[in-house]
N, C-alpha and C positions, 0 to 999 in steps of 0.2 A: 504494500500500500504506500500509497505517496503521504509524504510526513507535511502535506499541507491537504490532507485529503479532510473531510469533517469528520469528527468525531462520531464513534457509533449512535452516542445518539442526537445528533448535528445530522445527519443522513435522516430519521426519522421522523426528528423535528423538523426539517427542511421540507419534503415530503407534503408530512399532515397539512400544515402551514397551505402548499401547495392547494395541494385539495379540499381545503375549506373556505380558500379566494379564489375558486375556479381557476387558477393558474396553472396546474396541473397540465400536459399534454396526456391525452389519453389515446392508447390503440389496440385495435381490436384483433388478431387474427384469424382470418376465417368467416366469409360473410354472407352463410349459409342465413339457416331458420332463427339460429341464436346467434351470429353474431351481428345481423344488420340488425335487428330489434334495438340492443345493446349499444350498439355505437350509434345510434339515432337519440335514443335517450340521451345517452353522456352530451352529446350535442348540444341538444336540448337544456341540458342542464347546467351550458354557459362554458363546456369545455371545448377545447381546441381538439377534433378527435384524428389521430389518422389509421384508415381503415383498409388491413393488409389481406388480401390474398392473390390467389396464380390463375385463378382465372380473368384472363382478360377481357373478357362481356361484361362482368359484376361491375369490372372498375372503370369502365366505360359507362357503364347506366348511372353506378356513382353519383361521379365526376359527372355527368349529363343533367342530373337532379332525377334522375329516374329511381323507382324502386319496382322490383322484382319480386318482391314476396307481399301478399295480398296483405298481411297484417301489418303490414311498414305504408302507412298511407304518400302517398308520391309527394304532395305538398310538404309534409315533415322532411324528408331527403333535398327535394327541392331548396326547400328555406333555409335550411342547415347547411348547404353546399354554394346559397349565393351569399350567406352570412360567412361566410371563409371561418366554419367550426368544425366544417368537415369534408375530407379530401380523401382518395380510395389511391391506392399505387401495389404494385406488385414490387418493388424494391424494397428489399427487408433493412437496407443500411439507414432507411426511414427510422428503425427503432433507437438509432443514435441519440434521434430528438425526443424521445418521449421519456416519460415518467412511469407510465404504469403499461403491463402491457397484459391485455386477456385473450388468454387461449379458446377458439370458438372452434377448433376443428372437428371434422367426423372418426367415430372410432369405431367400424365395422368389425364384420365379423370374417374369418378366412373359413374358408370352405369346410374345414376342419372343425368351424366352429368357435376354434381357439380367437383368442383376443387378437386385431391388427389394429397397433399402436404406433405406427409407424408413420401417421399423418403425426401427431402430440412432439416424437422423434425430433423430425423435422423440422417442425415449428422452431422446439429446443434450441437444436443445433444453428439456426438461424438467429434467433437470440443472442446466445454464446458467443455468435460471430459476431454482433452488434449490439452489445453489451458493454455497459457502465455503472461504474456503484451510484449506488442510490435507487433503483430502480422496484418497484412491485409488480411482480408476476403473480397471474392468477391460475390455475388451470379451470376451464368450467369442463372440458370434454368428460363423458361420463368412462371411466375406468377401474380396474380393479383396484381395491382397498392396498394403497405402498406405493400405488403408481407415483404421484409426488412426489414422495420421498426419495424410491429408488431408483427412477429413471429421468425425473427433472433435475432435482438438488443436485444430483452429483457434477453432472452437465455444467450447471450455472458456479460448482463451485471450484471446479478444476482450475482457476488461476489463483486460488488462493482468495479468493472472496470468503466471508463470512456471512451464511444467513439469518437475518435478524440483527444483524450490524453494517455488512455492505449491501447487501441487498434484503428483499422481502419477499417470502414464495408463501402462497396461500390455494387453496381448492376452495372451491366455490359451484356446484352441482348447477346446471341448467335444469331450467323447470319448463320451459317455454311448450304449448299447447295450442300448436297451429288452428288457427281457426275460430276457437273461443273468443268471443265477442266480449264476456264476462272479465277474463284473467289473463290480464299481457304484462309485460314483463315488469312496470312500477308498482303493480299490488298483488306480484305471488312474491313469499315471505323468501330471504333468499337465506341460504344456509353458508354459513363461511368456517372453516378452520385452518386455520394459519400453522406453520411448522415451528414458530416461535409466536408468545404471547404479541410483541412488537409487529409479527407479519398478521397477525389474525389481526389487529388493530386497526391497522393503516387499511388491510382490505376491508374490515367493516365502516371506517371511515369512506372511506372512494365508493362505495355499492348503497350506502346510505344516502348519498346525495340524489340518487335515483329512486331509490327504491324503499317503501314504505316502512316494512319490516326488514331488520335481520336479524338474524339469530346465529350466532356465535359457538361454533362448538369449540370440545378439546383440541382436535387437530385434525391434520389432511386425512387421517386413515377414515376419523370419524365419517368427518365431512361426504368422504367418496363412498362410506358403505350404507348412510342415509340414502343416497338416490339409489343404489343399488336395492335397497328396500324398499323404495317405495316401486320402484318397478318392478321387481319379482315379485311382490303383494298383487298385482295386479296380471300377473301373466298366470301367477297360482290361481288366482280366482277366476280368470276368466279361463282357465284349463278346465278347472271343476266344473262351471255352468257348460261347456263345450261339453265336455262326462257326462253330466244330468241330459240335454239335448238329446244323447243319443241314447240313455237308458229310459228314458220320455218315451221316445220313438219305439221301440223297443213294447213298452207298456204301454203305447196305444194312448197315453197321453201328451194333454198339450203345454210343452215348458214353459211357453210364456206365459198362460195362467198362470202355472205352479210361482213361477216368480215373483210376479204380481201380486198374488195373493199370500205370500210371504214376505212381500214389500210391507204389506199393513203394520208388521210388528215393529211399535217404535221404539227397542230396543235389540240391540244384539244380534242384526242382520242386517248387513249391508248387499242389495241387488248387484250384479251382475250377470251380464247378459252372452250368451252363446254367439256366433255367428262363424264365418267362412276362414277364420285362421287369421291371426296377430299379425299388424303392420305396423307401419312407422320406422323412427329412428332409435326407438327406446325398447319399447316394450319385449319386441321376438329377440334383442339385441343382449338389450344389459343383464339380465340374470344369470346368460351363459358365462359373462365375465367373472363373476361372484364363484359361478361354479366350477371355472379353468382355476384359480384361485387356488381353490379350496383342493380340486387336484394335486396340486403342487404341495400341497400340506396332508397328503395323502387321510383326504375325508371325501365321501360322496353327498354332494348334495342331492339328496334323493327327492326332494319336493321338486326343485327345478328341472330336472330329468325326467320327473313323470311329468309337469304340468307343459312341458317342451313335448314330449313326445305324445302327446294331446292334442297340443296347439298342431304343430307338425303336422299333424296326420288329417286336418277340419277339410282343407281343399280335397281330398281323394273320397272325404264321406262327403260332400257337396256333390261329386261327382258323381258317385252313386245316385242323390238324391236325384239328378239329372236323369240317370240311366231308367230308376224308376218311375217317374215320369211319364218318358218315354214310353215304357212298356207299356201302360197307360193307353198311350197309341199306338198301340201295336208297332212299333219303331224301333231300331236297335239304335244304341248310341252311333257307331260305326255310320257316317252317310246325312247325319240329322244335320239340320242347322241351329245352332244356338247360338243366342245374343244375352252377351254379359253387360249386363246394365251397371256402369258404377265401376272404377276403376284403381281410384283411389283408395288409400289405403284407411279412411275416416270419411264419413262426408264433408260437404260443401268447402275441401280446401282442392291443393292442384297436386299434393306429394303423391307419388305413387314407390316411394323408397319400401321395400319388403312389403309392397300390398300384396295381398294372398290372392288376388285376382289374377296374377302373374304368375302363379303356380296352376293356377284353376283354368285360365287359356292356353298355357302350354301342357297341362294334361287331357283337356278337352283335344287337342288337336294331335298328339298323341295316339289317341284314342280313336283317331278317322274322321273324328266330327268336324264340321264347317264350323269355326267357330270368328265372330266379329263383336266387334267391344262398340257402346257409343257411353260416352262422359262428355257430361259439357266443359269439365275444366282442363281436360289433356285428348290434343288435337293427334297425337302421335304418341305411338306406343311400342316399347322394343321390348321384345320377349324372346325365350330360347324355346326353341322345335325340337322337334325328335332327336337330334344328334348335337344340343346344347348349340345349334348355330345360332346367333341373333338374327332374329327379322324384325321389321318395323311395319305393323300394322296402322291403320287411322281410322278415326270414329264414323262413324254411319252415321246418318240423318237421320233422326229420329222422326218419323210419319206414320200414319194408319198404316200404310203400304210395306212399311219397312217389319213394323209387329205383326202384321200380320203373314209377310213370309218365311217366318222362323217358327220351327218347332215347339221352339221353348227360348222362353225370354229369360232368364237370371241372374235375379238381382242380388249384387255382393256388395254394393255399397249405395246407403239409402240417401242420395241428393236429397233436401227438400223441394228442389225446384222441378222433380218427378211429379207428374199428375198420376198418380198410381191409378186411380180408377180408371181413366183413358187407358193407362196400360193394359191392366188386367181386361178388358171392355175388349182390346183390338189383338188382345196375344190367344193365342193355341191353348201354351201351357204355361203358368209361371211358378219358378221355382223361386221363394220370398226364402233367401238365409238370413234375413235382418229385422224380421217382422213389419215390415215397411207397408205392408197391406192388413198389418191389424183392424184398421176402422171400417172396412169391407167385409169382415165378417164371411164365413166360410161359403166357397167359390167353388165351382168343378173345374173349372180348372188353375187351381192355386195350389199350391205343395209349400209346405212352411217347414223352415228345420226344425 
């Protein structure tokens, strides 16, 4: 360290200082679902933000005042970017100029299943390269419980920095819930744990200026295994209602009552609902990371394993439900045509990252069937065929004409901008896996999961 460098806690008092006069530079890396939210807020909140990634479209729409993701309203980007608070570049030696900087990258899954942490990696080692004391790193990417610890800190500490004296490293879990009108990113409570009391500080400092709540835990490990909880909470239970679906079906009864009518209890049951197999960037994603984890510490997590190989398995029982259907009409899957209504892996947004629909078109077509997709919100769709090649399908017109030349119409994700009664009124056969024709009341031809 340089003997004119500030004192460790001259770095932190400089800092806080920083970030409670908006003088802070702040940047974002990664400016996907969570990180353009986040770097629109900071903006907004009087900061100078600069906003990093490699693709070069984002940092053109940017820098254009354009926004890309439906829940970033265009005029917030716009106003932020003609106020000169916020600027997008793919040059990482930008981070020279900043103060704090947040990890916003993807952490898929490899084919294996296993964790790919290699976008987080990266980020790192770009840091590293353009790194100065005094700095606050956050991670938000969702990872296994030590990720911080053991593969950020050491990175950022390799020149002999000290953290929580020359720098500040903190986790900080993304909560963000595309689509939700309700909960965007200034009022869900945000959770921080810092590697030192001084790094949890300065990030509950910087993420308070934003955001309504925080909440403070003991440290990074905490931090990363709360989201990792709450998203295996939710893949377990909606494993189980997926289990109930088919032991329903099975006994001739109908789950969505049964749910329903176990909804009344206003205690000690919380509903969830069955449908076509786990999407998104969290939910079919993050439990496996808990449970590669837990590998390594040679323990099975056997809840995640079963409510996985549940979820896993919804597209090939949809498929079925297809086939019987069909039979219905005297028609083999083999030759039919079907239309999958809904593409998306939730309604009324535009992701289709692990939607099960994509499992559910490429086994349909597998299978011999004619199969064509129409969603209002993705105009173009690439899927793997019989021999894992991509092909790029595109949405049908939706018309009497179009419903009524398909076999079977199913729906795996329930738009509300679907006039379901027109649907069901102009289709063959509809197979509902989302009970999206509840208020229509039983059909001849409706099939419900």
């Amino acid at each position: 360290m340089s003997q004119n460098a500030p004192t460790a806690q001259g770095y932190q008092e400089i800092l806080a200082d920083k970030i409670a006069n908006r003088t802070a530079v702040v940047s974002v890396i990664g400016l996907g679902y969570v990180g353009l939210p986040l770097a629109v807020e900071f903006a907004k909140a009087g900061f100078n933000v600069v906003a990093l990634d490699l693709d070069s479209n984002k940092i053109d729409d940017i820098n254009a005042g354009r926004s890309y993701i439906k829940d970033v309203a265009e005029g917030d980007v716009s106003e932020m970017v003609k106020a000169g608070r916020l600027r997008a570049t793919s040059d990482y030696s930008a981070l020279l100029e900043v103060d704090t900087i947040s990890i916003c990258v993807p952490t898929p899954l490899r084919k294996t299943k296993d964790p790919d942490i290699s976008f987080i990696v990266s980020a790192t080692e770009s840091i590293a390269e353009n790194f100065r004391p005094g700095q606050l790193i956050v991670l938000e990417s969702t990872s296994y419980p030590g990720t911080t610890d053991e593969v950020i800190l050491p990175r950022l500490s390799a020149g002999g920095y000290l953290v929580g004296k020359d720098f500040f490293l903190a986790f900080s879990p993304e909560r963000v819930d595309p689509g939700n009108p309700r909960y965007q990113t200034a009022n869900i409570p945000k959770v921080i744990g810092g590697v030192t009391p001084a790094c949890g500080e300065l990030a509950t400092a910087l993420y308070s200026t934003i955001i309504d709540r925080v909440i403070p835990v003991s440290s990074t490990a905490t931090a990363e295994m709360v989201k990792l909880l709450e998203n295996t909470f939710r893949a377990v239970n909606i494993g189980m209602a997926n289990e109930l679906a088919i032991m329903c079906a099975k006994l001739g009864i109908d789950v969505w009552e049964v749910i329903d009518a176990a909804s009344t209890k206003p205690f000690g049951f919380m509903p969830f609902y069955p449908g076509p197999g786990l999407g998104g960037h969290c939910i079919p994603i993050d439990p496996h990371y808990l449970s590669w984890k837990l590998k390594t510490l040679n323990y099975n997590a056997r809840f995640i394993e079963l409510a996985s190989e549940i979820n896993t398995n919804m597209p090939n029982y949809v498929i079925d439900l297809v086939s019987d259907a069909l039979n219905d009409l005297t028609k083999p899957l083999r030759g039919s045509r079907v239309l999958v209504l809904g593409v998306t892996y939730k309604r009324d947004i535009e992701d289709v990252r692990e939607s099960p629909a994509l499992d559910i078109i490429s086994l349909l077509l597998s299978k011999g069937a004619h199969a064509d997709y129409h969603d209002p919100y993705v105009p173009d769709l690439e899927i793997a065929e019989l021999r894992d090649q991509p092909i790029t399908v595109h949405t049908v017109e939706l018309t009497e004409e179009t419903l009524q030349s398909y076999d079977v119409v199913l729906i795996v994700t329930d738009h509300t901008s679907y006039d379901y009664n027109w649907i069901v009124d102009n289709a063959k056969m509809v197979v509902d896996t989302r009970n999206a024709t509840r208020k229509l009341g039983d059909r001849a031809n409706i099939r419900r999961l």
